[in-house]
C-alpha positions in Angstrom: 34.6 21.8 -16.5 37.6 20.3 -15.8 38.0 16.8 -13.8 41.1 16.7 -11.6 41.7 13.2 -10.6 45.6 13.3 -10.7 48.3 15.5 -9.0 49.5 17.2 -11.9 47.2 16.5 -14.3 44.5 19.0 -15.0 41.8 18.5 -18.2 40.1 21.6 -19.3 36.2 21.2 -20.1 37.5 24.8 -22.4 40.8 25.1 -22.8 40.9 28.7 -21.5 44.4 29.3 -21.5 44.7 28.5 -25.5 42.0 30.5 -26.7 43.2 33.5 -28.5 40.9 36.7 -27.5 39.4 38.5 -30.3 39.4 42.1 -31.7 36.8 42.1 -33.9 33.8 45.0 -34.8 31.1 42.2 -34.7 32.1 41.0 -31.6 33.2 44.4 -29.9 29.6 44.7 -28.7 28.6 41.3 -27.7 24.3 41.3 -26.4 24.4 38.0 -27.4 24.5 36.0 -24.1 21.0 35.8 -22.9 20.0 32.3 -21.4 18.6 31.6 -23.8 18.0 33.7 -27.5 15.1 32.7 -29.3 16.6 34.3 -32.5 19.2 31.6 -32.4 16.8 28.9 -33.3 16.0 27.4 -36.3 12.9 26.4 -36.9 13.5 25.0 -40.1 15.1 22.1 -38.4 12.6 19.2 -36.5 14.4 19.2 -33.1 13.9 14.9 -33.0 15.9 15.0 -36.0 19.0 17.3 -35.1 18.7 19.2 -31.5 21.9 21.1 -31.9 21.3 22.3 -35.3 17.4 23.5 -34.1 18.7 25.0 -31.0 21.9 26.7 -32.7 21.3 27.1 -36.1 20.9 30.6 -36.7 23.4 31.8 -34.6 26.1 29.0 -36.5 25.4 30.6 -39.8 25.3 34.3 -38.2 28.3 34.1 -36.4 31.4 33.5 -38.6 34.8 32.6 -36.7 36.5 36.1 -36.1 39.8 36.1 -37.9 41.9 35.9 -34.3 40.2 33.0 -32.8 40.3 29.2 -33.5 37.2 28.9 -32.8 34.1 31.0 -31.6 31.6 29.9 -29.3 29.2 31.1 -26.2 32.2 30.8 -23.7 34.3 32.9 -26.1 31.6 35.4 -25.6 31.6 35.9 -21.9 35.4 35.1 -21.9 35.8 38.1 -23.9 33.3 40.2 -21.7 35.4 39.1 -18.5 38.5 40.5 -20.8 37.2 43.7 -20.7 36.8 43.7 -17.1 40.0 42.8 -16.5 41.8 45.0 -19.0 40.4 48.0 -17.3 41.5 46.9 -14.3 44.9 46.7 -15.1 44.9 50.1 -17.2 43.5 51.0 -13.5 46.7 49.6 -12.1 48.6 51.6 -14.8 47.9 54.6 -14.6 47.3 54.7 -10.7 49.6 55.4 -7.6 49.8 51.7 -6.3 52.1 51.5 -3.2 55.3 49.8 -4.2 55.7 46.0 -3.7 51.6 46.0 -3.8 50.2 43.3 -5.9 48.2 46.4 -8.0 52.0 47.5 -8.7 53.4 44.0 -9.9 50.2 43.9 -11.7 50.8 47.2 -13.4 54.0 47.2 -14.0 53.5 43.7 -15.5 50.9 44.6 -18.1 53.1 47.9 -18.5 55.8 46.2 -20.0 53.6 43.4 -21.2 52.4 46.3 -23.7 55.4 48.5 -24.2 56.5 46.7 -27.5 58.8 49.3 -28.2 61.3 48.4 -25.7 60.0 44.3 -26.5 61.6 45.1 -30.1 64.6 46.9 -28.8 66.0 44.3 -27.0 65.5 41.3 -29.8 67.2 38.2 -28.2 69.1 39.8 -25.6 66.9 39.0 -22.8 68.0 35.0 -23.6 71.5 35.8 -24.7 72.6 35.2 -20.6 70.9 31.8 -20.7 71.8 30.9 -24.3 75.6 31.6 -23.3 75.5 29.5 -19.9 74.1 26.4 -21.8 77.0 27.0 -24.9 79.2 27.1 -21.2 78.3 23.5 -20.6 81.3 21.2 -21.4 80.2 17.6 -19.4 77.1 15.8 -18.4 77.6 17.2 -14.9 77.3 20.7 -16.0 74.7 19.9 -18.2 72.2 18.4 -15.3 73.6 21.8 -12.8 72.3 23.9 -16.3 69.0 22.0 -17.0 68.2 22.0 -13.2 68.6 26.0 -13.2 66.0 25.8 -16.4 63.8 23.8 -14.3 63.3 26.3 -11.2 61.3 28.5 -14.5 59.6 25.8 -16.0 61.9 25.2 -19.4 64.4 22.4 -19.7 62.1 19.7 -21.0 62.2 16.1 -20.4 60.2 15.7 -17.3 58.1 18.1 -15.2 58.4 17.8 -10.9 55.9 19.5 -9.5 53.6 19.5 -5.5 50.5 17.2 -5.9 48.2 15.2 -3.0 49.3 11.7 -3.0 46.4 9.6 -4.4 46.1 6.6 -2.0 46.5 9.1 0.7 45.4 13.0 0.0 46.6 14.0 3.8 49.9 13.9 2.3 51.5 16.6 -0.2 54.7 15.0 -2.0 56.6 15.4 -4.9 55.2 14.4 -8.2 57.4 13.5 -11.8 55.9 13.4 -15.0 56.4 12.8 -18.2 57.2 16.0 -20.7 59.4 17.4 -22.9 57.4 17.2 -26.2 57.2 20.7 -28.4 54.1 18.6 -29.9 50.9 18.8 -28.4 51.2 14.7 -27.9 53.1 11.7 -28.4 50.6 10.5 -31.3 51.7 13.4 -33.3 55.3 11.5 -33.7 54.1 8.3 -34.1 51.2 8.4 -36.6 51.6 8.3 -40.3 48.3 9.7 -41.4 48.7 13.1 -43.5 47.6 15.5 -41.0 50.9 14.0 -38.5 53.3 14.1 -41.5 52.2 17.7 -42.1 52.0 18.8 -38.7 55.8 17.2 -37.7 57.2 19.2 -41.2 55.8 22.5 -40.3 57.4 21.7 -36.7 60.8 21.1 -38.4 60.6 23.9 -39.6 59.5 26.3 -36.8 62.4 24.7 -34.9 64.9 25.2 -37.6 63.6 29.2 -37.9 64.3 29.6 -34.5 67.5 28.3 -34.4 68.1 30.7 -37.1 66.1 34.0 -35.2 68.3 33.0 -32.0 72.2 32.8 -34.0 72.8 30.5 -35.6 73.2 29.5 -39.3 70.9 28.5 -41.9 72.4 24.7 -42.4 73.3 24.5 -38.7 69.8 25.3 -37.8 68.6 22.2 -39.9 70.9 19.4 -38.7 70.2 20.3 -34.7 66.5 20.5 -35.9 67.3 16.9 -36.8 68.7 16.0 -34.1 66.4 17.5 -31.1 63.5 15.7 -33.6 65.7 12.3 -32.9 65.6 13.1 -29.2 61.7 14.0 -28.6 61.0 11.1 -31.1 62.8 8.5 -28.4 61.0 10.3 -25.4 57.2 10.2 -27.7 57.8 6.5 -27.8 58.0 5.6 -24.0 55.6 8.7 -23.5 52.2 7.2 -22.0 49.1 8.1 -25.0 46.4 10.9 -23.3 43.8 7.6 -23.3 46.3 5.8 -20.7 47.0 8.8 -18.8 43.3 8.2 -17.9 43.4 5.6 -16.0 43.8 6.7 -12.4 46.1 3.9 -11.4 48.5 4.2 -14.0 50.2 6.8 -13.2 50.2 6.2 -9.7 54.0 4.9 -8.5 55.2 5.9 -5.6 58.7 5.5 -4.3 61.4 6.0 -2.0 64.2 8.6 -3.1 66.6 5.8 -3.1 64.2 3.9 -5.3 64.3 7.1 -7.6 68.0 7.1 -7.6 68.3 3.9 -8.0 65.5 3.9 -11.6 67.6 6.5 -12.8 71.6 6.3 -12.1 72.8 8.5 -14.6 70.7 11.2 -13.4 71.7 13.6 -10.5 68.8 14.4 -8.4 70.4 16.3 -5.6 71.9 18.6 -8.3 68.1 19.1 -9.0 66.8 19.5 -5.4 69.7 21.7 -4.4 68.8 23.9 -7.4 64.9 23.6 -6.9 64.8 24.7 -3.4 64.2 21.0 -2.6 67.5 20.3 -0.7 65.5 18.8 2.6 65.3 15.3 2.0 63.3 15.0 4.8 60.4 16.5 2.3 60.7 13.0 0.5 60.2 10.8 3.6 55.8 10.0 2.5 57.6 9.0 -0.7 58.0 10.4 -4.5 54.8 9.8 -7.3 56.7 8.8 -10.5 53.9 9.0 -13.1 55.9 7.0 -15.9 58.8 4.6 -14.9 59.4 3.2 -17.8 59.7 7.2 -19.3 62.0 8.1 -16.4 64.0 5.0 -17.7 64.5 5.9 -21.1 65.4 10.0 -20.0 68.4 7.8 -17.9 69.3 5.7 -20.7 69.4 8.5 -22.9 71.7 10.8 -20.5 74.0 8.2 -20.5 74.1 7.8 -24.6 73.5 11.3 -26.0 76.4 13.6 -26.6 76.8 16.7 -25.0 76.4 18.7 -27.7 73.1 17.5 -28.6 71.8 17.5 -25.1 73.3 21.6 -25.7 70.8 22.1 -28.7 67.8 19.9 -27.1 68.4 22.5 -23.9 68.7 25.6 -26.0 65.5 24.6 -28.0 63.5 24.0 -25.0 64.8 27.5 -23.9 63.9 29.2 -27.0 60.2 27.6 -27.9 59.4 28.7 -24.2 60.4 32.1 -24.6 59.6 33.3 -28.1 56.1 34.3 -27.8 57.7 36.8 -24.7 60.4 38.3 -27.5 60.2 40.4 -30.6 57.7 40.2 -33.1 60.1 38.5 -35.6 60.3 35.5 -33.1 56.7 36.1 -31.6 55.3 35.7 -34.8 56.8 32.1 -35.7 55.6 31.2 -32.3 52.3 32.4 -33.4 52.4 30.8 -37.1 52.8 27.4 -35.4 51.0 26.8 -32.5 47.9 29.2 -33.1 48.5 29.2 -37.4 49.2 25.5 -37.7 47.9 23.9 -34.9 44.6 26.0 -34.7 43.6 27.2 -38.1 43.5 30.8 -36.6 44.2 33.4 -39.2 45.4 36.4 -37.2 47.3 37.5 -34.0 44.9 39.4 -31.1 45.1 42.6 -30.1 48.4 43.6 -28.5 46.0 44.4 -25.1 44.8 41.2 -25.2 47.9 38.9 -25.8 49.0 41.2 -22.6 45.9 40.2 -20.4 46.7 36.6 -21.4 50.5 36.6 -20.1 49.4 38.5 -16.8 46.5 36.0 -16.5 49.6 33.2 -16.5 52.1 35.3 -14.4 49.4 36.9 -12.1 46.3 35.5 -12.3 45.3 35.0 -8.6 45.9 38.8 -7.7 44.3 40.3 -10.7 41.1 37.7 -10.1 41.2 39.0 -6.9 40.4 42.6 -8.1 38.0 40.8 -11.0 35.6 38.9 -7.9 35.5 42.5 -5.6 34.7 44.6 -7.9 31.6 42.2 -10.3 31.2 39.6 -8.4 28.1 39.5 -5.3 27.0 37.2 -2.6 24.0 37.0 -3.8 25.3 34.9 -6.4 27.4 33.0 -4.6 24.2 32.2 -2.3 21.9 31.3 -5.3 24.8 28.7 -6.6 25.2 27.5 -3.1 21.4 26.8 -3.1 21.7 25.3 -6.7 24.7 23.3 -5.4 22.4 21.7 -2.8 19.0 20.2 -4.9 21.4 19.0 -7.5 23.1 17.1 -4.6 19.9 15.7 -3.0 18.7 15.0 -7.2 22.2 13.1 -7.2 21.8 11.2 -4.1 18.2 10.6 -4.9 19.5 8.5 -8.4 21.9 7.1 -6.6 19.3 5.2 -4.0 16.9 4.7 -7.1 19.4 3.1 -9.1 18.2 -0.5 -10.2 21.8 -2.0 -11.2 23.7 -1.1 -8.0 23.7 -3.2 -4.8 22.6 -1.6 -2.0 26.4 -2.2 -0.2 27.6 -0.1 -3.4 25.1 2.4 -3.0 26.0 3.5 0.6 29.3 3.9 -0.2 28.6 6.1 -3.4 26.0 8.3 -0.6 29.0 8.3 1.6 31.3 9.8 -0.8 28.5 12.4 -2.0 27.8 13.5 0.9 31.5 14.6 1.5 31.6 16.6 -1.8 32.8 20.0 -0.7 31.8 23.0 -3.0 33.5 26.1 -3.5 31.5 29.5 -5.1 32.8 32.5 -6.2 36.7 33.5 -5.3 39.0 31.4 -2.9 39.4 32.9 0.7 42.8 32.0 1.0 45.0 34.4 -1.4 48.4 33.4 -2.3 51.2 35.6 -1.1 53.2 37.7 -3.8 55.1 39.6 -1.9 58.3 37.9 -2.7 57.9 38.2 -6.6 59.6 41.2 -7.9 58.1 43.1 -10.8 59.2 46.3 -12.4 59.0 47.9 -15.8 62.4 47.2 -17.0 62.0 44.1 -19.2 58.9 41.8 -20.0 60.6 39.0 -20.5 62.2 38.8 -17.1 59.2 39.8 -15.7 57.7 36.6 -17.2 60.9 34.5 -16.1 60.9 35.8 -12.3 56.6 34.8 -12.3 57.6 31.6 -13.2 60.3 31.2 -11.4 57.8 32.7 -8.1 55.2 30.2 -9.3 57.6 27.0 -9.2 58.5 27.6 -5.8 55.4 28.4 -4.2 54.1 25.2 -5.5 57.1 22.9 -4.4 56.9 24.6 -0.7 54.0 22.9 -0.6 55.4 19.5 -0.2 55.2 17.6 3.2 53.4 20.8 4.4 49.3 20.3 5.2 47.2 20.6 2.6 46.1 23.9 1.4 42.5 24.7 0.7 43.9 25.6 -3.4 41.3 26.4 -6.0 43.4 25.6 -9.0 41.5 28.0 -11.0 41.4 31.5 -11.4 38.0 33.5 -10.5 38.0 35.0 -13.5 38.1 32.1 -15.5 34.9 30.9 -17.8 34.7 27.2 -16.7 34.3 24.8 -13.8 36.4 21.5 -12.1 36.2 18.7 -10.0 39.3 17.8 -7.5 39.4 13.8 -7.2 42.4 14.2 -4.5 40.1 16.5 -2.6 36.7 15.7 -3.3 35.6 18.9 -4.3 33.9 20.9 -7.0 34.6 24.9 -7.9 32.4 27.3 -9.9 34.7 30.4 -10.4 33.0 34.1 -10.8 33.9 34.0 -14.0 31.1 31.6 -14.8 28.3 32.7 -12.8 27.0 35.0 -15.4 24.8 34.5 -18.5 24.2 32.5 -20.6 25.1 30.0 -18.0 23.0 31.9 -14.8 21.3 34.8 -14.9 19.6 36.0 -11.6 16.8 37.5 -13.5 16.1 34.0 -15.5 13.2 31.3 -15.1 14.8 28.2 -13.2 14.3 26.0 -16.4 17.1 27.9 -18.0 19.8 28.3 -14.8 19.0 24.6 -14.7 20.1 23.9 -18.0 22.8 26.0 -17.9 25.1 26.0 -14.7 22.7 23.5 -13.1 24.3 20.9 -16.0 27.7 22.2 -14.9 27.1 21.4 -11.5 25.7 18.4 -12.3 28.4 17.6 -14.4 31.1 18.2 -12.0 29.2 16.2 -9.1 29.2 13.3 -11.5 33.0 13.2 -12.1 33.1 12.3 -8.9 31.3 8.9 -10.3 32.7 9.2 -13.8 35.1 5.9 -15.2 38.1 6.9 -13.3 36.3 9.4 -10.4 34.4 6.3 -9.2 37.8 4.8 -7.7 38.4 7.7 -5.4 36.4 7.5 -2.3 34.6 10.6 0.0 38.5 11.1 1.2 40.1 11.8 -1.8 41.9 8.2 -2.3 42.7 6.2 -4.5 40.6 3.1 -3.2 38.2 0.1 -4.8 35.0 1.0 -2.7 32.6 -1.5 -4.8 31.8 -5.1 -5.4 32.9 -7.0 -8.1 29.6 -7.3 -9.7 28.6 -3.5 -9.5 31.8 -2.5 -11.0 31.5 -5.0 -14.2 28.2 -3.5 -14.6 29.8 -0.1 -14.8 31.8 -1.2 -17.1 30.0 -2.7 -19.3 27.5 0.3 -19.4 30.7 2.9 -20.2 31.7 0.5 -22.5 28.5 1.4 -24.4 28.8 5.3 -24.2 32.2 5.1 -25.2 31.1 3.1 -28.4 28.2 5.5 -29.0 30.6 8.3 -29.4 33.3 6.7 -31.1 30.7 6.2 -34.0 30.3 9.9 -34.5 32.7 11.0 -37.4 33.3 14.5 -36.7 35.3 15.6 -39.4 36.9 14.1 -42.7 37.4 10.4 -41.3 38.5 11.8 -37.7 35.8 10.6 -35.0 35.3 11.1 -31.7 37.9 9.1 -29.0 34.5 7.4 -27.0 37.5 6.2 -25.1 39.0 9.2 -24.7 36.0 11.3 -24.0 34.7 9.1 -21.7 34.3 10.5 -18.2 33.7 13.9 -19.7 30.7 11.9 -21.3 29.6 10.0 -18.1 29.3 13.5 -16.5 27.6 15.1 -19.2 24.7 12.4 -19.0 24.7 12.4 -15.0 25.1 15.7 -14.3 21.7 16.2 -17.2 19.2 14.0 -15.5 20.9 15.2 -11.9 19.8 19.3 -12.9 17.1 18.1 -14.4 15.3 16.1 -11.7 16.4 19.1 -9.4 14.4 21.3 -11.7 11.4 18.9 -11.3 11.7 19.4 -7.7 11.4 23.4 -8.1 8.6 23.3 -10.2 6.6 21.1 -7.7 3.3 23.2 -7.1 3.9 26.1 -9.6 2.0 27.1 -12.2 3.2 25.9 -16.0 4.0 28.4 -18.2 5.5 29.0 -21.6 7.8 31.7 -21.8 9.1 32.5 -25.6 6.4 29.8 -26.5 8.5 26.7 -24.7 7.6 24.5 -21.6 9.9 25.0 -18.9 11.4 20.9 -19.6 11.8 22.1 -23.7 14.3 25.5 -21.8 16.1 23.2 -19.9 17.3 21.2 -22.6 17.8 24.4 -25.0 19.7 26.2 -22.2 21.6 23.0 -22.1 21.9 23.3 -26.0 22.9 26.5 -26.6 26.0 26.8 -23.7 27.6 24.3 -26.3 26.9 26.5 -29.6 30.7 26.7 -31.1 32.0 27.0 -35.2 35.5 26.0 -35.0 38.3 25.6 -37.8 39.1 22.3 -39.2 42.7 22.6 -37.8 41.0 23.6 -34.2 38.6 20.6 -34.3 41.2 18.4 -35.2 43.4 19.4 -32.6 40.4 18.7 -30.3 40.3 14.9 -31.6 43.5 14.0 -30.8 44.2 15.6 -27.7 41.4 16.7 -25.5 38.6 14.5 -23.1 36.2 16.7 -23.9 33.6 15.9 -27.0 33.1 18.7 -29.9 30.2 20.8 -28.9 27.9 19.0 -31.3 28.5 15.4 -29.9 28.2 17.1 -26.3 24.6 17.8 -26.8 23.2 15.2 -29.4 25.6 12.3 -28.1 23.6 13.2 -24.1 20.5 13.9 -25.0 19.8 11.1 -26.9 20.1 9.0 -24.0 17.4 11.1 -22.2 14.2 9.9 -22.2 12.9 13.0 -20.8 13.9 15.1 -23.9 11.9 12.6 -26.1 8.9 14.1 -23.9 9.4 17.3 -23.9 9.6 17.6 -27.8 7.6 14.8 -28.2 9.6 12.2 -30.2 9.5 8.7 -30.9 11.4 6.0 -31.3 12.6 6.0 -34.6 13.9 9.4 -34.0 17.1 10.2 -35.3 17.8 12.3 -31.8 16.1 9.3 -30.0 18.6 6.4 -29.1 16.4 2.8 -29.2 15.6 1.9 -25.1 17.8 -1.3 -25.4 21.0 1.3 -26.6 19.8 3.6 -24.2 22.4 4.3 -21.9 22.0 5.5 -17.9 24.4 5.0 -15.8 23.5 7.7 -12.4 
């Protein structure tokens, strides 16, 4: 579930794309993904005491983290089943007669050479020696902004990222959006804190630059002092970097400007040299203004242009170049790339399957066109009409709470109905397909079939500026996982997700309710969430309550965020309630949403107990048991510094503790460690 409030900044619920895939004999025949598996519960544990470990606790001792994976969870499951889909799809494209310049060539040709490691090893470096060469070639600061804006048109280059986004304060209009980047850590904090995990993390970084360096030329001691150096460089751009908490806040990185204005913020910086190079030459694109996330950033990049030799902006190029290509390379580099950011960063003890690492680049090349082929072939409207149909009671649930809700004025309240009933939803597989046909693909080299995708991917996205908006998904249908699109007011539900154990056609409601009913519910409530609230039914950026309703908003986040700040997760690392918060806020609303929506299907049916459970005690174990995970330490810390989204744990016990309804349906009391006290009890929608 991922909440999209900003033009270029998209949260993961899961973070798909860093999830390693695993080849592993216990998991190579997965029948673990019913709704709901009685055999995962333990009944050892009193479910007032600790929900997730009742619901989950057989299956957390029973299912060990494979040696490939970071972590391993029920989305890991069906993400792996999806894999297999897709991987015989492409040995399809393979080993079939696709026309050339179809997309089931590129595709082929793509995972061809994706998998031909022979050739991979053959080449070594050479695929970077061109680049490598043309930024040694650079010999002013004018060549060096021509070289970094060529690194730019493929997504390497560092410093900032430019990119097409809706503009927030008015989402008719597509323009150009700059943000802050440039970090080889996963976030400023991990520069600027002294606790032992940073120190450890920045020395093993050190020293995955420094090996690089080495792998790619150059000497031993050389390698060291540019280490030292590019660390001097991202250091400065960490400390005028905004924190992920700040990046929160919906108007803070909202600054929109003229392109003189631009100019004018950063004189030592060229940006015709970048248009011209980007494709970006028409000025007339800029004339609804420029989004500048981080000013102050943007100022520091310019300051540092002006004081920062040459040679050292030669090295911080040549890293950027080399960290975003090693995992494409041979194994010798590959495999650093691996000890760091899966070894170090994750915990995770062993690279995937060469198949799999495969699927994953082509997934980031090619997605669209090979989820195209994943939602024909397993993906049915009957589905898609049963989710539509979901979609809808959760909606009128939603709107229901909204016109019961005793805190809000009624003046509030119709503009909340307002914006609901302008949600747009979208099922299944997008019906407008991007065009490919001007990506080249062959099987000469992987890595520049990687470079030329991203190079394709940059410029269909920046042809998007001062054109209409485009109907975009922003997710693949193959991906496990869901989203809410502030700008546009819209939730999506890809194919990837519409299977067990989040729906299952042949289930009891109780179960699809708990499962993708929650997600729907959760996805709807983003829309209302701490920083979705300030978008209205359009998709802007605009204060639609009263002064009195919003401070009693506040002040009843405030308390959620508290609650979950309390929750130590691991060592003395706790859960950011600040952080976390609107992934929290739609957790709870998007609970009592499915689950009054439930209520309302049950209305004149018969009661009955399937497994031994009440339909209410299945909604809240489906619930439970989509957010059954064992993760490494080094995962779960990654997780605490970086990402909105609670641990799985605090997801479930951290929600449901504020439902009153659970307490009934597993008949608790107060007292209860799973029952928060009604004056802590917190309800916002």
């Amino acid at each position: 579930m991922n909440n999209i409030l900003k033009n270029n900044l998209f949260v993961p619920l899961i973070i798909i794309l860093s999830i390693n895939t695993v080849g592993y004999s216990q998991y190579d025949d997965i029948k673990n993904t019913l709704p709901i598996n009685p055999s995962n519960i333990d009944m050892s544990v009193d479910p007032n005491v600790d929900f997730y470990e009742y619901s989950n606790g057989n299956w957390l001792k029973n299912n060990p983290i494979p040696p490939e994976y970071s972590r391993w969870s029920g989305w890991d499951e069906l993400i792996l089943k999806n894999n297999e889909k897709l991987r015989i799809i492409l040995e399809e494209a393979i080993n079939g007669n696709a026309p050339k310049g179809s997309n089931l060539q590129k595709l082929g040709d793509l995972y061809f050479t994706a998998m031909d490691t022979v050739t991979i090893e053959q080449l070594g470096i050479d695929p970077l020696k061109d680049d490598l060469a043309l930024i040694e070639s650079i010999q002013n600061k004018d060549d060096f902004q021509k070289v970094f804006s060529y690194l730019k048109t493929f997504r390497s280059g560092g410093l900032f990222s430019i990119s097409a986004g809706q503009d927030d304060r008015n989402s008719q209009n597509v323009i150009l959006q700059v943000f802050q980047s440039g970090l080889g850590l996963p976030g400023r904090d991990y520069y600027l804190k002294d606790d032992d995990n940073s120190k450890d993390i920045r020395k093993k970084y050190t020293e995955y630059m420094a090996k690089l360096f080495t792998l790619t030329g150059t000497d031993q001691m050389t390698s060291m002092n540019i280490t030292a150096k590019v660390m001097d460089m991202e250091n400065r751009l960490a400390k005028v970097s905004m924190s992920r908490q700040e990046m929160r806040q919906a108007e803070a990185t909202y600054h929109l400007m003229t392109l003189a204005e631009l100019k004018t913020l950063t004189p030592n910086f060229s940006w015709d040299v970048l248009f011209n190079e980007t494709g970006l030459n028409d000025h007339n694109k800029f004339d609804k203004g420029i989004n500048v996330g981080q000013p102050e950033f943007l100022k520091e990049v310019d300051r540092m242009i002006a004081d920062i030799s040459v040679e050292d902006w030669k090295n911080y190029l040549k890293w950027n170049l080399i960290r975003w290509s090693a995992d494409k390379l041979s194994s010798e580099l590959a495999d650093e790339s691996f000890n760091f950011n899966s070894k170090v960063l994750r915990g995770t003890e062993q690279q995937q399957q060469r198949w799999k690492e495969s699927l994953a680049f082509v997934n980031s090349a090619m997605g669209e066109p090979l989820g195209q082929k994943f939602a024909e072939k397993y993906f049915t409207p009957e589905t898609k009409a049963k989710a539509m149909e979901m979609v809808s009671n959760i909606k009128e649930s939603f709107a229901e709470r909204i016109k019961n809700n005793e805190w809000m004025s009624e003046a509030t309240k119709k503009e909340a109905l307002k914006k609901l009933s302008k949600f747009s939803a979208k099922i299944g597989y997008t019906d407008e397909w991007k065009d490919y046909s001007g990506l080249d693909i062959d099987r000469s080299s992987f890595y520049n079939n990687m470079k030329k995708a991203a190079a394709y991917a940059v410029k269909l996205n920046l042809d998007n500026i001062a054109k209409p908006v485009k109907d975009e998904w922003f997710m693949l249908p193959q991906t496990v996982n869901a989203s809410y699109n502030g700008s546009k007011n819209s939730i999506t539900f890809p194919a990837g997700i519409m299977q067990p154990p989040f729906y299952d056609p042949d289930a009891d409601d109780a179960v699809n309710y708990g499962g993708i009913g929650v997600i729907i519910g959760h996805e709807i409530s983003h829309g209302f969430d701490d920083q979705g609230r300030k978008y209205d039914g359009d998709g802007n950026l605009r204060d639609w309550w009263t002064e009195d309703d919003a401070k009693k908003y506040t002040e009843r986040a405030g308390k959620l965020a508290e609650q979950f700040s309390s929750y130590t997760a691991i060592d003395t690392f706790h859960v950011n309630g600040k952080l976390t918060l609107g992934e929290n806020i739609a957790d709870l609303g998007g609970m009592l949403a499915a689950y009054y929506a439930l209520q309302k299907t049950l209305e004149g049916k018969e009661i009955t107990l399937i497994d031994g459970f009440t339909p209410d005690q299945r909604f809240f174990l489906g619930f439970s048991q989509i957010w059954r995970e064992n993760r490494r330490p080094e995962s779960l810390k990654l997780l605490l510094n970086t990402d909105p989204h609670s641990p799985g744990r605090f997801r479930v016990i951290g929600t449901i503790s504020n439902v009153e309804e659970f307490m009934k349906a597993f008949n608790g009391k107060p007292g209860d460690p799973m029952v928060n006290d009604a004056g802590e009890r917190v309800v916002i929608w």
